[in-house]
N, C-alpha and C positions, 0 to 999 in steps of 0.2 A: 237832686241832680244825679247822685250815685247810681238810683233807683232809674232814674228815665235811661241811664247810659247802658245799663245792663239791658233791660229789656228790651234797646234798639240793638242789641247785640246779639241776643237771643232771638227776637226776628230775624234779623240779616244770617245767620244761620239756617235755621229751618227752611229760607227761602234759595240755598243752593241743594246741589246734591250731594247726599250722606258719604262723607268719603273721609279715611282714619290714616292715616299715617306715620312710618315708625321704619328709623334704621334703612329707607328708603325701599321700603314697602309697603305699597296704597290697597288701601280695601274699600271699595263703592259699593254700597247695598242701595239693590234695586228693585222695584219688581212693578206690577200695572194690576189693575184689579177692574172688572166690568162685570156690567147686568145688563140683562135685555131680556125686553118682555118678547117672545116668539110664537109664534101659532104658525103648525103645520096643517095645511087640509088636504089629507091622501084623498082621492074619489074611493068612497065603498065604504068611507071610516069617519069616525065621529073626530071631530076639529082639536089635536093637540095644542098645548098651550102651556108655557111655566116663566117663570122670571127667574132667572140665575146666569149661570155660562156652561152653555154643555159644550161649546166648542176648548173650552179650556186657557181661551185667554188670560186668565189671575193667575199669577206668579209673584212669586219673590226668590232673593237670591243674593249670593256677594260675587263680586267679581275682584280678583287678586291680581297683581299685579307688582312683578319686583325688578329693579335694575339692577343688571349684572356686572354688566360693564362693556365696552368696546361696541354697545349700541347692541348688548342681548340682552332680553328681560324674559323671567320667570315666571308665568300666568297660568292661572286658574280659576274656573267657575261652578258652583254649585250652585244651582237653581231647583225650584217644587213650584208646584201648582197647587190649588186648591179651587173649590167651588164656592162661589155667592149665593149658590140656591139653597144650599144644604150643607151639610156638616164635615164633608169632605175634606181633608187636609194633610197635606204631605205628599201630592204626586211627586214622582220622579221625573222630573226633566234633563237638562244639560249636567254632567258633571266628566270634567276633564281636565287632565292638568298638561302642562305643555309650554315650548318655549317660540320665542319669537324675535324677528329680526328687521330692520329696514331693507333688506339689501336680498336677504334670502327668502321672507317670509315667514310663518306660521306653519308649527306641527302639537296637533294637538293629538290625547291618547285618552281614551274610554267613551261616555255616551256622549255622542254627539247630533249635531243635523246634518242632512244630506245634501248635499250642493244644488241637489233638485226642487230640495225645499227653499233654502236662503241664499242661491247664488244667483243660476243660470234661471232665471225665468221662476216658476212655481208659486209663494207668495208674495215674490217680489215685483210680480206686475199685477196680484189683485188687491186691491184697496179693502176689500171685503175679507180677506181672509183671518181667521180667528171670528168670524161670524156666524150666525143661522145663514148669510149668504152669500158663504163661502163657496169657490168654482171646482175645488177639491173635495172628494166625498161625498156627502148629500147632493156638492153642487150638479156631480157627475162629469165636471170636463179635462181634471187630472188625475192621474194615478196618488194614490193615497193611502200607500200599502201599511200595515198594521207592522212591518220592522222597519219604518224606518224612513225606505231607501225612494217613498214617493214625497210629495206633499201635504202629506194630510197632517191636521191639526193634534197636536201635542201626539206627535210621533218623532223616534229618537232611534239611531242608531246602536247597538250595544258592541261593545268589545270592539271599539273602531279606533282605526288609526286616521286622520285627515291632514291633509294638508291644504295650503292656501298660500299661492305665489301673490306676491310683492306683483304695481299695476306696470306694464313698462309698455312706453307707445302708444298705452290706449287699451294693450292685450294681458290679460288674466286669466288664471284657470284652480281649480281646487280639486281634488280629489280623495276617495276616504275607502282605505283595507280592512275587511276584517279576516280572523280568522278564520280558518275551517275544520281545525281537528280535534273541535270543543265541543265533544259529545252534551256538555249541557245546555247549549245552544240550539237542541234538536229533541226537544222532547217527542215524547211517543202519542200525546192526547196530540194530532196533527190538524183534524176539521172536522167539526168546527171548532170555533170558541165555547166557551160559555161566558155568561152575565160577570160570573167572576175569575174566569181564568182566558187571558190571551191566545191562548194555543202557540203551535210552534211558528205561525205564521210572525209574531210580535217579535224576532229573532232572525236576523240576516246571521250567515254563515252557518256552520254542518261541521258532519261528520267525513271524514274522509282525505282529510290533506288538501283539501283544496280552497282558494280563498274568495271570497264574494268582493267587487269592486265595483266603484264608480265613477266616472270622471266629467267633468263638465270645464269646458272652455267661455270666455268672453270676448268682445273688444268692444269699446265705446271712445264717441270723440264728439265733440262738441265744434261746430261750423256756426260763428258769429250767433242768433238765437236759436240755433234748433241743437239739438241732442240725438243721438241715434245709436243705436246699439245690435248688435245678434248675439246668438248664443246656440250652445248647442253640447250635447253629453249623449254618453252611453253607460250603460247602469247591465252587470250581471248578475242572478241569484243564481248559483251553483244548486241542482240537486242531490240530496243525500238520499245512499241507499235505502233509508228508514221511508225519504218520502218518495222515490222510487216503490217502494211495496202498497205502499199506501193511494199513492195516485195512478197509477198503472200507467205512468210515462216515463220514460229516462230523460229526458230535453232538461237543458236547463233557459231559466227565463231571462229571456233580452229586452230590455227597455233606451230606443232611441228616442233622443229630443230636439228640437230645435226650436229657434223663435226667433223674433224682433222686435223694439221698443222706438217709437221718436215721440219727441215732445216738442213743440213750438213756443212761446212763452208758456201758456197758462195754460195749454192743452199740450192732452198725451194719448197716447194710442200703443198695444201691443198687446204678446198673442205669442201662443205657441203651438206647436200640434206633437204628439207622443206614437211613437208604433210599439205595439207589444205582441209579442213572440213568445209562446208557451207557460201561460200566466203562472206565477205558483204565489210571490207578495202581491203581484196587482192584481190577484183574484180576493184580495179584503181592504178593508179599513181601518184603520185606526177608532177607536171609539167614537174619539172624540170628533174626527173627520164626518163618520156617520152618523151623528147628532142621537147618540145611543149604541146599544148593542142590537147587530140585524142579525146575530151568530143564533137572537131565541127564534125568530119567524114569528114571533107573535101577533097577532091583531091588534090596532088600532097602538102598535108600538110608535117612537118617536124616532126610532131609527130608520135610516134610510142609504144604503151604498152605492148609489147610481153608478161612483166612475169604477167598479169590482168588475175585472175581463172574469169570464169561465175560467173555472180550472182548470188547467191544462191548454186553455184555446189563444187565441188570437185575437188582435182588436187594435183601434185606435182611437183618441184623444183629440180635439183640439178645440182654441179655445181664443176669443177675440175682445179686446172692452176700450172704452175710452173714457175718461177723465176729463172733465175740464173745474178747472180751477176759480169761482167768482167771490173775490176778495175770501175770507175766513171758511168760506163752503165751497165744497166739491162736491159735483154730479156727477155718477157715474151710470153706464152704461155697459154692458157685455154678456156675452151669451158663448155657446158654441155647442159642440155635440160629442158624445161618446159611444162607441160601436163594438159591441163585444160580437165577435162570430162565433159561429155556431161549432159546439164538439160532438163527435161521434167516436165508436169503436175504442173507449177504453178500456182498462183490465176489469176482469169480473169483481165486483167488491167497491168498485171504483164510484166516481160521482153519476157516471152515464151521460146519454145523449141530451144535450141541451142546446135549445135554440138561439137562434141568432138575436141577438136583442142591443136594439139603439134607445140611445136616449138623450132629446135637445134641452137646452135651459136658456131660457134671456132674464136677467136683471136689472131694473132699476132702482134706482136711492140716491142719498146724498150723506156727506158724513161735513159737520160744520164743529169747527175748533174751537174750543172755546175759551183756550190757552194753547201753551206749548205742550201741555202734557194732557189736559183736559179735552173730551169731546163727546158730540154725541152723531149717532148715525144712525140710518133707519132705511128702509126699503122693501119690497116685492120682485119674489122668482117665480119661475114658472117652469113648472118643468113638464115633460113630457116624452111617456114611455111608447114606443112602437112595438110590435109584434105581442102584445100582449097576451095573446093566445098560447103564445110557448112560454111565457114566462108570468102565470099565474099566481104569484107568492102578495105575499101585504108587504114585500120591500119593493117589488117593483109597481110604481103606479102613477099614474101621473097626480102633480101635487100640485099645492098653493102654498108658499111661506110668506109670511108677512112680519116683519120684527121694524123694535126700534128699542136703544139702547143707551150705556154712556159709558166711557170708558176712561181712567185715570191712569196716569205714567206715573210713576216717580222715580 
């Protein structure tokens, strides 16, 4: 009888979530772990193909949390990534410590995400994101800058301060500083990347006293069964003299957003569009956003940075999908277009004249739950590149993705 009591106890255990507590301070270890099999088919290139996660969904991590008292608590999180495909282990992801309030909200201090990514819109309206069919990055229809400050996949802010107001009426907003007079936040290798080094692009803020910001607003309300929401932000990358010499612009880069979401019962719809103002983060990717490194150029690579504006140039974003919900599976739907214009007349040394180049994408799939934390999903994009004539490289091309996957919470 001893023997059956424990081991119904020892189940009933394993079957909540891992959380330790002590002195009235809770520590919940978390993290999600997935595979998918994916095949990219560029035209011109022999058919990629691997089973892992190169978008970087697997993680683990603790989340800390301590009461203060008078309704303050003490929090913290440390999170990593690793790869299912390969032997990869120990990404940096979120680490931050910070305090929190009902009444004031949330300030959190070191790497964090960017409002762009997890607040106002970005992967909070694609069902795909952390996927091969992802709308950020390969997908082409967000910015998905390599520090941080877009939505790209396992991209993080460094040296940031963020905040995040408490909901009142329906309206919210968050916001995130960092420095600018942290010469090591500006290195000199500026573009490209290589295979093993980010470049200075992987790094919001500079040199110079000056400080890089983002801000994103909300409001949502709920009308008997519908839901409905807008959103919208502004994101600036300050330039430093270093990439002043190097890009042969002085501008710094402005990124406007906005969107909206409604949902009816079991259907949803939303969509955002982005304007960008003298690229210098949304002229890359994050790695893991472009399903690889596009920093080598190489052939029959598995990388691919669709939503990358030119350096220095102009462009716009936007992006549409719907959802509908049939019992434990969800079909999804969305596409939209990205539009980088054309530059001329930089400094000598510079990247030079480069053409105007768009790029559409539509997806379909379906992602079916197979528990609360369990699931699998699978689906077809398509993308497609215009002006191909100015933009002759093996990252830009029109493609075919096709994956299917599973992915576990815990």
């Amino acid at each position: 009888m001893k023997k059956k009591l424990i081991s119904l106890a020892v189940a009933g255990a394993l079957a909540t979530p891992m959380v330790a507590s002590a002195q009235g301070t809770n520590v919940t270890l978390f993290g999600s772990v997935q595979a998918e099999y994916a095949t990219v088919n560029k035209d011109g290139q022999s058919s990629q193909a691997l089973i892992g996660d190169e978008t970087g969904r697997s993680k683990f991590g603790a989340q800390i949390t301590e009461e203060l008292g008078g309704g303050l608590k003490a929090k913290a999180r440390v999170e990593y990534g690793f790869s299912t495909g390969s032997g990869a282990l120990g990404i940096a992801r979120e680490r931050w410590v910070g305090l929190a309030n009902d009444q004031w909200g949330e300030m959190k201090l070191g790497r964090v995400q960017s409002p762009f990514k997890d607040f106002a819109g970005g992967m909070t309206i694609d069902p795909f994101a952390y996927t091969t069919l992802q709308a950020s990055g390969s997908g082409g229809l967000m910015t998905a800058s390599a520090n941080g400050l877009g939505s790209g996949a396992s991209s993080f802010v460094n040296s940031a301060a963020r905040y995040d107001s408490p909901r009142v009426e329906g309206f919210s907003m968050a916001a995130i500083l960092m420095p600018g007079d942290a010469n090591r936040l500006d290195p000199s290798n500026f573009y490209p990347a290589t295979s093993s080094q980010g470049g200075s692009q992987s790094n919001s803020g500079g040199e110079d006293g000056e400080w890089d910001f983002q801000v994103a607003g909300k409001y949502d309300a709920k009308i008997q069964d519908h839901d409905f929401g807008v959103f919208g932000g502004y994101s600036r990358d300050n330039i430093s003299k270093r990439q002043q010499a190097t890009l042969g612009t002085t501008s710094n880069e402005h990124v406007w957003r906005g969107g909206a979401f409604w949902s009816f019962r079991n259907f949803r719809l939303g969509g955002q569009y982005e304007r960008v103002t003298n690229a210098i983060g949304a002229a890359t990717c994050s790695n893991q956003a472009a399903l690889g490194n596009p920093a080598t150029g190489l052939g029959d690579t598995y990388g691919q940075c669709n939503s990358a504006m030119h350096l220095g140039g102009n462009g716009q974003l936007w992006f549409v999908g719907g959802q509908y919900d049939w019992g434990n599976t969800s079909l999804v739907a969305q596409g939209g277009m990205s539009q980088a214009n054309s530059t001329t007349n930089l400094a000598p040394g510079a990247v030079g004249d480069l053409a105007k180049r768009e790029f559409s994408q539509f997806t379909v799939g379906l992602i079916h739950n197979l528990s609360k934390r369990s699931s699998l999903f699978g689906g077809y994009q398509r993308g497609m590149v215009d002006d191909k004539a100015g933009n002759s490289t093996s990252l830009f091309r029109d493609s075919n993705t096709y994956t299917v996957g599973m992915r576990h919470n815990f």
